[in-house]
N, C-alpha and C positions, 0 to 999 in steps of 0.2 A: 896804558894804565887800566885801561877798563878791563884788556885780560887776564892781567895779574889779575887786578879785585876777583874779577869771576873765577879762575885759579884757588885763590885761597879761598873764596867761601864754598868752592865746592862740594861735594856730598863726600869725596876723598882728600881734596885739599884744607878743606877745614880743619876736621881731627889731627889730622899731622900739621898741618900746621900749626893748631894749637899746641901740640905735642910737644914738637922741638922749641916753641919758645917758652914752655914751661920746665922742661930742661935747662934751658939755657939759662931764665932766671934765677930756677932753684938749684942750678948746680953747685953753688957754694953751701950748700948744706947738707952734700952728700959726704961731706969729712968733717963732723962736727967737733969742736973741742969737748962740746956738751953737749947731753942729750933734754931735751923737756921732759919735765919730770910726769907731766901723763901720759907723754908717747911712751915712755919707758916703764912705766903700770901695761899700757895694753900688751907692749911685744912680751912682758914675764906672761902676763894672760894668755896671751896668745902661745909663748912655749910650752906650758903649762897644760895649756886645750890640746897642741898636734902631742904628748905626751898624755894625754887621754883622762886631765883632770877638767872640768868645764871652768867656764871666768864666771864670777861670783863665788863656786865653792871652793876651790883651791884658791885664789885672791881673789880677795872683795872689793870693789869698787862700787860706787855712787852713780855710774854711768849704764846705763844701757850696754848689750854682749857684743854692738854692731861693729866699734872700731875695733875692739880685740878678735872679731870676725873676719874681718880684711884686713888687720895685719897677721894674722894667721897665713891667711892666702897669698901674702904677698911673700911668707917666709917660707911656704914652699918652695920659691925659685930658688938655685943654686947663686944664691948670691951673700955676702956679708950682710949681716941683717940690720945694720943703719940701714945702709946701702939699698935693701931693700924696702925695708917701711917708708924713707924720701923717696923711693921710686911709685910709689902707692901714691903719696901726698900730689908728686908729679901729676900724675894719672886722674887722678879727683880733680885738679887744678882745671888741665887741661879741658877736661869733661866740662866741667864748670865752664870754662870761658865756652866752648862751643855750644851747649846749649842755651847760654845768656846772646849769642850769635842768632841762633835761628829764632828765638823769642824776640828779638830787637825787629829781626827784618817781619816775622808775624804780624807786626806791629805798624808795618810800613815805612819804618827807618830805611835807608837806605842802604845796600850790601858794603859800601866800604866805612858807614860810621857804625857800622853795625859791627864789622871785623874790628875795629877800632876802639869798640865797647869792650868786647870780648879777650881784646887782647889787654887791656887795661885794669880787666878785672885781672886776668895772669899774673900781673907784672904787679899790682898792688901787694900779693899775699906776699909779697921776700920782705914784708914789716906787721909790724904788730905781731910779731911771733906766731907769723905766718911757716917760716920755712918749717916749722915743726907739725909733722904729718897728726894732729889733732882733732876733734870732732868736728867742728868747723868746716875745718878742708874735709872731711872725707863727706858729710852730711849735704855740702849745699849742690854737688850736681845731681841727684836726686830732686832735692826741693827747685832746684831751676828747671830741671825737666820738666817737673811735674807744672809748673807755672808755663811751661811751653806748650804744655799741653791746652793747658786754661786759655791760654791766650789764645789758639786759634780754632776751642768750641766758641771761646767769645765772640772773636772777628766775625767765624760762621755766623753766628744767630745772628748779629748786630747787621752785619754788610748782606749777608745773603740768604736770611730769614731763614736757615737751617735750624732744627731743633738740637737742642746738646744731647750726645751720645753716650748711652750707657757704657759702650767700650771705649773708647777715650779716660770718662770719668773713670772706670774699673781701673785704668791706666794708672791712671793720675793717683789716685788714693792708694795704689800698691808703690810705687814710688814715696810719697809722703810714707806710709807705711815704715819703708826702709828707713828712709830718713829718720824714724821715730826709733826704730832699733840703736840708730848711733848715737842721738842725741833729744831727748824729751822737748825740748825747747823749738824742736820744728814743727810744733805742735802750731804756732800761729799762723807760720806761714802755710800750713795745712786749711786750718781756717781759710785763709785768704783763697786758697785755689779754687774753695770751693765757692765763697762771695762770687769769683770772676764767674764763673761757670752758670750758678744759679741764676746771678742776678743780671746776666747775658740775656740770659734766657726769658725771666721772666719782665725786664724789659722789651724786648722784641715780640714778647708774648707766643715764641712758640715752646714754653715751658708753662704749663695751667697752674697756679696754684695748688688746685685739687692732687699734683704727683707731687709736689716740692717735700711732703714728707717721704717719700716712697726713693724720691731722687737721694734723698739727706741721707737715708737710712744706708743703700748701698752704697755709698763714698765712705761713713763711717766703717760700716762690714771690710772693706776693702783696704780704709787704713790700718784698722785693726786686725788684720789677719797674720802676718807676720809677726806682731807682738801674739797672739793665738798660738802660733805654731811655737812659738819660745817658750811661752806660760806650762803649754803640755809636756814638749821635754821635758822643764825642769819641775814640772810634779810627779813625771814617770820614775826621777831618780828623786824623788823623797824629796826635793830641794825647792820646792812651790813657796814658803813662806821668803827664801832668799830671793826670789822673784819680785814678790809682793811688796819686799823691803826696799828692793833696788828701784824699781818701778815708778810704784806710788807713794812711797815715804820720805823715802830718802830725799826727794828732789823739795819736798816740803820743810824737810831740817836744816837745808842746806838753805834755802831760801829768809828763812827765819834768823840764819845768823848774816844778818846784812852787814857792809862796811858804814863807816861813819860818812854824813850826808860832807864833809870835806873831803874826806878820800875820794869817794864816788866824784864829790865834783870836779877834783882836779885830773879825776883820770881822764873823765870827759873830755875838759878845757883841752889836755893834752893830746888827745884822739884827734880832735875837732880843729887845731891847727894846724897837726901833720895832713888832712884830708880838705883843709881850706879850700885849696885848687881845684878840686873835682867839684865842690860844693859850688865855685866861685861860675865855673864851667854848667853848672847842670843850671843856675838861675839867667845862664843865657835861653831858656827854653821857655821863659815868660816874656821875650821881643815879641813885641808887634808883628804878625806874618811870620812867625818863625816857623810854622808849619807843621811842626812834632809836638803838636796837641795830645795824639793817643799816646804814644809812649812817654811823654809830662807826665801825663794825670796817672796811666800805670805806673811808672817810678816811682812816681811821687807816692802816691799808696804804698806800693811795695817796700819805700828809705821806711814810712813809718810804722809797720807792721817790721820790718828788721828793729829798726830802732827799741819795739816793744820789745822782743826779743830777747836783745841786750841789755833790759834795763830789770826786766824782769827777775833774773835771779838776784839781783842787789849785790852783784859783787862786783861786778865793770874789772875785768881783770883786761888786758889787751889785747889777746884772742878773740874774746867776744864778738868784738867790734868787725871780725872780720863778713859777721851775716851779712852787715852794714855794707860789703863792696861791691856784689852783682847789681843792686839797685841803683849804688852810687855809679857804678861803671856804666848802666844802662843811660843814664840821665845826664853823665857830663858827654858819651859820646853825643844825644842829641841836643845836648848844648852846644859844643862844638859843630856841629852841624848847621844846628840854627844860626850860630856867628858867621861861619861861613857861606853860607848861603845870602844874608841880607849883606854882607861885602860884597858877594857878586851880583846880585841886586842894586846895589850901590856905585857900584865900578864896572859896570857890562863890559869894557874892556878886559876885563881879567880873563872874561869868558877865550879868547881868543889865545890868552898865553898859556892854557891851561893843554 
Protein backbone atom coordinates (compact mmCIF):
# COMPACT_ATOMS: atom_id res chain seq x y z
CA UNK A 1 0.00 0.00 0.00
CA UNK A 2 2.54 2.21 1.00
CA UNK A 3 4.13 1.91 -2.65
CA UNK A 4 1.20 2.53 -4.59
CA UNK A 5 0.66 5.82 -2.18
CA UNK A 6 4.23 6.87 -2.99
CA UNK A 7 3.65 5.76 -6.87
CA UNK A 8 0.76 8.19 -7.15
CA UNK A 9 2.10 11.08 -5.38
CA UNK A 10 5.08 11.03 -7.21
CA UNK A 11 6.55 13.99 -8.93
CA UNK A 12 5.55 11.76 -12.24
CA UNK A 13 2.80 9.81 -10.77
CA UNK A 14 0.84 12.37 -9.55
CA UNK A 15 0.24 14.55 -12.80
CA UNK A 16 -0.88 11.53 -14.63
CA UNK A 17 -2.43 10.22 -12.29
CA UNK A 18 -4.43 13.10 -11.71
CA UNK A 19 -4.83 13.08 -15.53
CA UNK A 20 -6.43 9.78 -16.31
CA UNK A 21 -8.91 10.27 -13.45
CA UNK A 22 -10.03 13.52 -14.74
CA UNK A 23 -10.60 11.89 -17.98
CA UNK A 24 -12.23 9.30 -16.81
CA UNK A 25 -14.56 11.52 -14.87
CA UNK A 26 -15.18 14.10 -17.47
CA UNK A 27 -15.31 11.78 -20.29
CA UNK A 28 -19.02 12.04 -20.53
CA UNK A 29 -18.67 15.42 -21.64
CA UNK A 30 -16.56 15.05 -24.32
CA UNK A 31 -20.05 14.34 -26.64
CA UNK A 32 -22.29 16.79 -25.38
CA UNK A 33 -25.92 17.05 -26.36
CA UNK A 34 -25.31 20.82 -25.35
CA UNK A 35 -22.87 23.09 -25.03
CA UNK A 36 -22.77 25.98 -21.98
CA UNK A 37 -23.64 28.88 -23.22
CA UNK A 38 -20.23 30.80 -21.89
CA UNK A 39 -17.93 28.13 -23.09
CA UNK A 40 -19.48 28.60 -26.41
CA UNK A 41 -19.05 32.74 -26.12
CA UNK A 42 -15.09 31.90 -25.48
CA UNK A 43 -14.59 29.14 -28.35
CA UNK A 44 -16.47 32.03 -31.06
CA UNK A 45 -13.76 34.36 -29.21
CA UNK A 46 -11.42 32.41 -29.38
CA UNK A 47 -12.20 31.46 -33.42
CA UNK A 48 -12.51 34.90 -34.02
CA UNK A 49 -8.70 35.82 -32.17
CA UNK A 50 -6.76 32.47 -34.32
CA UNK A 51 -8.73 34.36 -37.44
CA UNK A 52 -6.93 37.47 -36.20
CA UNK A 53 -10.02 39.56 -34.66
CA UNK A 54 -9.00 40.12 -30.75
CA UNK A 55 -12.01 38.85 -27.93
CA UNK A 56 -13.68 42.02 -26.78
CA UNK A 57 -13.58 43.80 -30.19
CA UNK A 58 -14.93 41.22 -32.51
CA UNK A 59 -17.37 39.69 -29.45
CA UNK A 60 -17.65 41.40 -26.38
CA UNK A 61 -17.94 39.76 -23.27
CA UNK A 62 -18.06 40.85 -19.58
CA UNK A 63 -15.05 38.42 -18.80
CA UNK A 64 -11.62 38.95 -18.64
CA UNK A 65 -9.50 37.59 -22.66
CA UNK A 66 -7.93 34.65 -20.23
CA UNK A 67 -10.46 31.61 -20.90
CA UNK A 68 -10.87 32.70 -24.71
CA UNK A 69 -6.87 32.66 -24.41
CA UNK A 70 -6.65 28.89 -23.63
CA UNK A 71 -9.53 27.89 -25.53
CA UNK A 72 -7.81 29.39 -28.41
CA UNK A 73 -4.70 27.06 -27.46
CA UNK A 74 -6.43 24.42 -27.00
CA UNK A 75 -8.10 24.68 -30.65
CA UNK A 76 -4.99 24.55 -32.04
CA UNK A 77 -4.83 20.86 -31.72
CA UNK A 78 -6.02 18.81 -34.45
CA UNK A 79 -8.92 17.96 -32.72
CA UNK A 80 -13.02 18.49 -33.01
CA UNK A 81 -13.36 21.61 -31.10
CA UNK A 82 -15.86 20.36 -28.01
CA UNK A 83 -13.49 17.74 -28.02
CA UNK A 84 -10.94 20.00 -27.50
CA UNK A 85 -12.02 22.89 -25.20
CA UNK A 86 -13.31 19.43 -22.57
CA UNK A 87 -9.82 18.45 -23.03
CA UNK A 88 -8.55 21.92 -21.73
CA UNK A 89 -11.33 21.65 -18.78
CA UNK A 90 -9.59 18.04 -18.33
CA UNK A 91 -6.31 19.59 -18.14
CA UNK A 92 -7.15 22.53 -15.64
CA UNK A 93 -9.04 19.84 -13.49
CA UNK A 94 -6.22 17.67 -13.37
CA UNK A 95 -3.80 20.61 -12.65
CA UNK A 96 -6.05 21.55 -9.94
CA UNK A 97 -6.32 18.42 -8.04
CA UNK A 98 -2.53 17.97 -8.10
CA UNK A 99 -1.57 20.97 -6.83
CA UNK A 100 -4.36 21.00 -4.02
CA UNK A 101 -2.02 17.53 -3.60
CA UNK A 102 1.17 19.06 -2.85
CA UNK A 103 -0.44 22.05 -0.69
CA UNK A 104 -2.28 19.35 1.44
CA UNK A 105 1.00 17.44 2.12
CA UNK A 106 2.90 21.21 2.52
CA UNK A 107 0.72 21.23 5.31
CA UNK A 108 1.65 18.10 6.81
CA UNK A 109 -1.41 16.00 5.90
CA UNK A 110 -0.39 12.90 5.12
CA UNK A 111 0.73 11.63 1.19
CA UNK A 112 -2.40 9.22 0.92
CA UNK A 113 -5.28 11.88 2.39
CA UNK A 114 -3.62 14.25 0.60
CA UNK A 115 -3.99 12.14 -2.84
CA UNK A 116 -7.38 11.60 -1.57
CA UNK A 117 -8.07 15.38 -1.33
CA UNK A 118 -7.00 15.84 -4.57
CA UNK A 119 -8.62 13.27 -6.14
CA UNK A 120 -12.01 14.45 -4.72
CA UNK A 121 -11.71 17.74 -5.66
CA UNK A 122 -11.50 15.83 -9.55
CA UNK A 123 -14.34 13.95 -9.25
CA UNK A 124 -16.49 16.82 -7.46
CA UNK A 125 -16.40 19.16 -10.71
CA UNK A 126 -18.63 16.33 -13.13
CA UNK A 127 -21.63 18.66 -11.00
CA UNK A 128 -22.66 22.00 -10.59
CA UNK A 129 -22.02 22.44 -14.20
CA UNK A 130 -18.72 21.53 -13.83
CA UNK A 131 -18.12 19.43 -16.95
CA UNK A 132 -18.41 22.68 -18.75
CA UNK A 133 -14.78 23.90 -19.52
CA UNK A 134 -15.69 27.66 -17.76
CA UNK A 135 -13.79 30.08 -15.74
CA UNK A 136 -13.85 28.33 -12.80
CA UNK A 137 -12.27 25.23 -14.04
CA UNK A 138 -9.77 26.95 -16.00
CA UNK A 139 -8.78 29.89 -13.13
CA UNK A 140 -8.60 27.71 -9.94
CA UNK A 141 -4.97 25.65 -10.76
CA UNK A 142 -3.45 28.90 -11.04
CA UNK A 143 -5.09 30.19 -7.72
CA UNK A 144 -4.10 26.67 -5.86
CA UNK A 145 -0.71 26.85 -7.05
CA UNK A 146 -0.23 30.10 -6.17
CA UNK A 147 -1.73 29.14 -2.56
CA UNK A 148 1.04 26.32 -2.71
CA UNK A 149 3.35 28.47 -2.99
CA UNK A 150 1.92 30.48 0.26
CA UNK A 151 1.81 27.62 2.06
CA UNK A 152 5.30 26.51 2.07
CA UNK A 153 6.81 30.40 2.49
CA UNK A 154 4.57 30.03 5.43
CA UNK A 155 5.60 26.50 6.80
CA UNK A 156 9.30 28.11 6.17
CA UNK A 157 8.90 31.14 8.43
CA UNK A 158 6.57 29.38 10.97
CA UNK A 159 8.76 25.79 11.36
CA UNK A 160 12.03 27.03 10.21
CA UNK A 161 12.42 30.71 10.97
CA UNK A 162 13.17 31.21 7.17
CA UNK A 163 12.26 34.68 5.89
CA UNK A 164 9.66 34.77 2.80
CA UNK A 165 11.16 35.15 -0.58
CA UNK A 166 10.87 37.54 -2.95
CA UNK A 167 10.96 34.81 -5.84
CA UNK A 168 8.38 32.49 -4.50
CA UNK A 169 6.17 35.72 -3.85
CA UNK A 170 7.08 37.10 -7.61
CA UNK A 171 5.80 33.48 -8.18
CA UNK A 172 2.82 33.52 -6.67
CA UNK A 173 1.57 36.99 -7.67
CA UNK A 174 2.18 36.11 -11.59
CA UNK A 175 0.01 33.03 -11.13
CA UNK A 176 -2.93 35.04 -9.22
CA UNK A 177 -2.01 37.40 -12.03
CA UNK A 178 -3.18 34.85 -14.55
CA UNK A 179 -5.92 33.81 -12.63
CA UNK A 180 -6.99 37.54 -12.85
CA UNK A 181 -6.95 37.42 -16.70
CA UNK A 182 -9.67 34.50 -16.61
CA UNK A 183 -11.65 35.65 -14.03
CA UNK A 184 -11.66 39.11 -11.79
CA UNK A 185 -13.21 37.31 -8.75
CA UNK A 186 -9.66 35.51 -7.94
CA UNK A 187 -9.09 38.69 -6.85
CA UNK A 188 -9.81 37.44 -2.96
CA UNK A 189 -8.16 34.49 -3.09
CA UNK A 190 -5.17 36.85 -4.33
CA UNK A 191 -5.67 38.74 -1.22
CA UNK A 192 -5.48 35.54 0.88
CA UNK A 193 -2.07 34.26 -0.58
CA UNK A 194 -0.77 37.14 0.27
CA UNK A 195 -2.18 37.30 4.30
CA UNK A 196 -0.56 33.59 4.30
CA UNK A 197 2.79 34.77 3.19
CA UNK A 198 2.87 38.25 5.03
CA UNK A 199 1.52 37.33 8.16
CA UNK A 200 3.81 34.05 8.20
CA UNK A 201 6.26 36.08 8.18
CA UNK A 202 5.62 38.80 10.34
CA UNK A 203 4.49 36.37 12.89
CA UNK A 204 7.73 34.53 13.10
CA UNK A 205 9.13 37.84 12.87
CA UNK A 206 11.56 37.29 10.15
CA UNK A 207 9.53 39.69 7.87
CA UNK A 208 10.01 43.65 9.83
CA UNK A 209 7.31 45.67 9.43
CA UNK A 210 9.50 48.45 8.18
CA UNK A 211 9.51 46.07 4.30
CA UNK A 212 5.75 44.99 4.70
CA UNK A 213 5.07 47.84 2.37
CA UNK A 214 7.88 47.36 -0.08
CA UNK A 215 6.91 43.37 0.35
CA UNK A 216 2.99 44.59 -0.61
CA UNK A 217 4.03 46.58 -3.33
CA UNK A 218 5.95 43.74 -5.44
CA UNK A 219 3.08 41.04 -4.92
CA UNK A 220 0.84 43.75 -6.28
CA UNK A 221 3.44 44.70 -9.48
CA UNK A 222 3.44 40.99 -10.03
CA UNK A 223 -0.32 40.38 -9.95
CA UNK A 224 -0.69 43.14 -12.08
CA UNK A 225 1.49 42.61 -14.89
CA UNK A 226 -0.29 40.40 -16.98
CA UNK A 227 -3.42 42.48 -16.83
CA UNK A 228 -0.27 45.30 -18.00
CA UNK A 229 0.63 43.51 -20.73
CA UNK A 230 -3.24 43.17 -21.92
CA UNK A 231 -4.01 46.95 -21.09
CA UNK A 232 -1.07 47.81 -23.65
CA UNK A 233 -2.02 45.66 -26.57
CA UNK A 234 -5.31 46.77 -26.46
CA UNK A 235 -4.44 50.49 -26.34
CA UNK A 236 -1.82 49.80 -29.31
CA UNK A 237 -4.83 48.76 -31.47
CA UNK A 238 -7.08 51.83 -30.42
CA UNK A 239 -9.34 49.46 -28.19
CA UNK A 240 -7.98 50.74 -24.38
CA UNK A 241 -11.48 51.97 -23.44
CA UNK A 242 -12.85 48.22 -24.42
CA UNK A 243 -10.38 47.21 -21.82
CA UNK A 244 -11.41 49.54 -19.23
CA UNK A 245 -15.08 48.59 -19.74
CA UNK A 246 -14.40 44.89 -19.44
CA UNK A 247 -12.02 45.17 -16.72
CA UNK A 248 -13.26 47.57 -14.19
CA UNK A 249 -16.92 48.43 -15.22
CA UNK A 250 -18.32 45.75 -16.38
CA UNK A 251 -17.85 43.48 -13.22
CA UNK A 252 -19.49 46.42 -11.31
CA UNK A 253 -22.94 46.50 -13.62
CA UNK A 254 -23.00 43.00 -13.36
CA UNK A 255 -22.66 43.03 -9.63
CA UNK A 256 -25.52 45.68 -9.19
CA UNK A 257 -28.04 43.60 -10.91
CA UNK A 258 -28.33 41.09 -8.04
CA UNK A 259 -30.92 38.11 -7.76
CA UNK A 260 -33.72 38.29 -5.43
CA UNK A 261 -32.46 37.34 -1.55
CA UNK A 262 -35.03 34.03 -2.39
CA UNK A 263 -33.37 33.02 -5.34
CA UNK A 264 -29.96 33.40 -3.97
CA UNK A 265 -31.13 31.49 -0.95
CA UNK A 266 -32.46 28.66 -2.53
CA UNK A 267 -29.65 28.23 -4.78
CA UNK A 268 -27.51 28.16 -1.74
CA UNK A 269 -29.87 25.55 0.28
CA UNK A 270 -29.57 23.60 -2.90
CA UNK A 271 -25.49 23.75 -3.15
CA UNK A 272 -25.32 23.14 0.41
CA UNK A 273 -27.12 19.58 0.45
CA UNK A 274 -25.64 18.18 -2.71
CA UNK A 275 -21.96 19.21 -0.76
CA UNK A 276 -23.49 18.08 2.85
CA UNK A 277 -21.01 15.03 2.82
CA UNK A 278 -17.76 16.70 2.39
CA UNK A 279 -18.90 19.44 4.87
CA UNK A 280 -20.33 16.46 7.23
CA UNK A 281 -16.40 14.94 6.73
CA UNK A 282 -14.25 18.21 7.06
CA UNK A 283 -16.14 18.80 10.79
CA UNK A 284 -14.46 15.53 11.62
CA UNK A 285 -11.30 17.90 11.98
CA UNK A 286 -12.57 19.44 15.19
CA UNK A 287 -12.08 15.68 17.19
CA UNK A 288 -10.23 15.72 20.14
CA UNK A 289 -6.43 14.74 18.90
CA UNK A 290 -7.36 14.82 15.43
CA UNK A 291 -4.21 16.11 14.59
CA UNK A 292 -4.76 18.18 11.24
CA UNK A 293 -4.82 21.40 13.12
CA UNK A 294 -2.72 23.21 10.30
CA UNK A 295 -4.61 22.19 7.33
CA UNK A 296 -8.26 22.84 9.61
CA UNK A 297 -7.51 26.40 10.26
CA UNK A 298 -5.93 26.75 6.42
CA UNK A 299 -9.24 25.20 5.06
CA UNK A 300 -11.03 26.56 7.09
CA UNK A 301 -9.77 30.21 5.99
CA UNK A 302 -9.51 29.27 2.49
CA UNK A 303 -13.94 27.53 2.43
CA UNK A 304 -14.35 31.17 3.57
CA UNK A 305 -12.55 33.45 1.42
CA UNK A 306 -13.94 30.93 -1.56
CA UNK A 307 -17.34 31.38 0.06
CA UNK A 308 -16.68 35.35 -0.33
CA UNK A 309 -16.02 34.76 -3.76
CA UNK A 310 -19.30 33.21 -4.59
CA UNK A 311 -21.21 35.38 -2.87
CA UNK A 312 -19.88 38.39 -4.11
CA UNK A 313 -21.11 38.93 -7.52
CA UNK A 314 -24.97 38.27 -6.05
CA UNK A 315 -25.90 35.93 -8.59
CA UNK A 316 -25.04 32.39 -7.06
CA UNK A 317 -25.53 30.71 -10.43
CA UNK A 318 -24.08 26.76 -9.85
CA UNK A 319 -20.73 27.17 -11.45
CA UNK A 320 -19.84 29.51 -8.82
CA UNK A 321 -19.83 27.33 -6.30
CA UNK A 322 -17.28 25.42 -7.87
CA UNK A 323 -14.31 27.93 -6.06
CA UNK A 324 -15.92 26.30 -3.11
CA UNK A 325 -14.32 22.62 -3.95
CA UNK A 326 -10.41 22.77 -3.43
CA UNK A 327 -10.95 24.02 0.10
CA UNK A 328 -13.80 21.76 0.70
CA UNK A 329 -11.83 18.79 -0.93
CA UNK A 330 -8.80 19.89 1.21
CA UNK A 331 -10.85 19.74 4.67
CA UNK A 332 -13.01 16.52 4.27
CA UNK A 333 -9.65 14.66 3.13
CA UNK A 334 -8.41 15.65 6.71
CA UNK A 335 -11.52 14.87 8.06
CA UNK A 336 -11.49 11.71 6.85
CA UNK A 337 -8.12 11.30 8.21
CA UNK A 338 -8.81 12.51 11.35
CA UNK A 339 -11.80 9.74 11.62
CA UNK A 340 -9.61 7.32 10.81
CA UNK A 341 -6.84 7.85 12.69
CA UNK A 342 -8.80 8.07 16.35
CA UNK A 343 -10.49 4.60 15.04
CA UNK A 344 -7.16 3.33 15.04
CA UNK A 345 -6.44 4.90 18.11
CA UNK A 346 -9.37 3.37 19.39
CA UNK A 347 -9.09 -0.14 17.97
CA UNK A 348 -5.11 -0.65 18.01
CA UNK A 349 -5.95 -3.79 16.58
CA UNK A 350 -6.89 -2.48 13.16
CA UNK A 351 -3.37 -1.56 13.22
CA UNK A 352 -2.43 -5.18 12.49
CA UNK A 353 -5.02 -5.91 9.79
CA UNK A 354 -4.02 -3.04 7.83
Amino acid sequence: MNRLVGALTGRVGLPLSMLAASLLFRSLSFVPAVIDTDEGLYIVQAREWLGGTWPLVGVWDMHPIGAPALAALAMMLPLPVILAMRLAGAIAVAATGTALVVLSRTLGLPAAASYAGGLLSVALTVNLGGLATNTEILFAPFAVAALAIAARQAVSALDAGEPPRLGPLIAAGLLIGIALTIKTIAFFEGCFVFVIIAGAGIRSRELPLRRLPAFALVYALACGFPTFAIAAAYGAQGAFAVFVDVWFIAPFRYAGARISFRDGAWMVVSVMLFLAWPFALSAATLLPGAGVARPARFGAAWLVVAAISVAAPGMYFNHYFLIMLPPLSLLAAAGAWALSRARMLARPGLLLSV
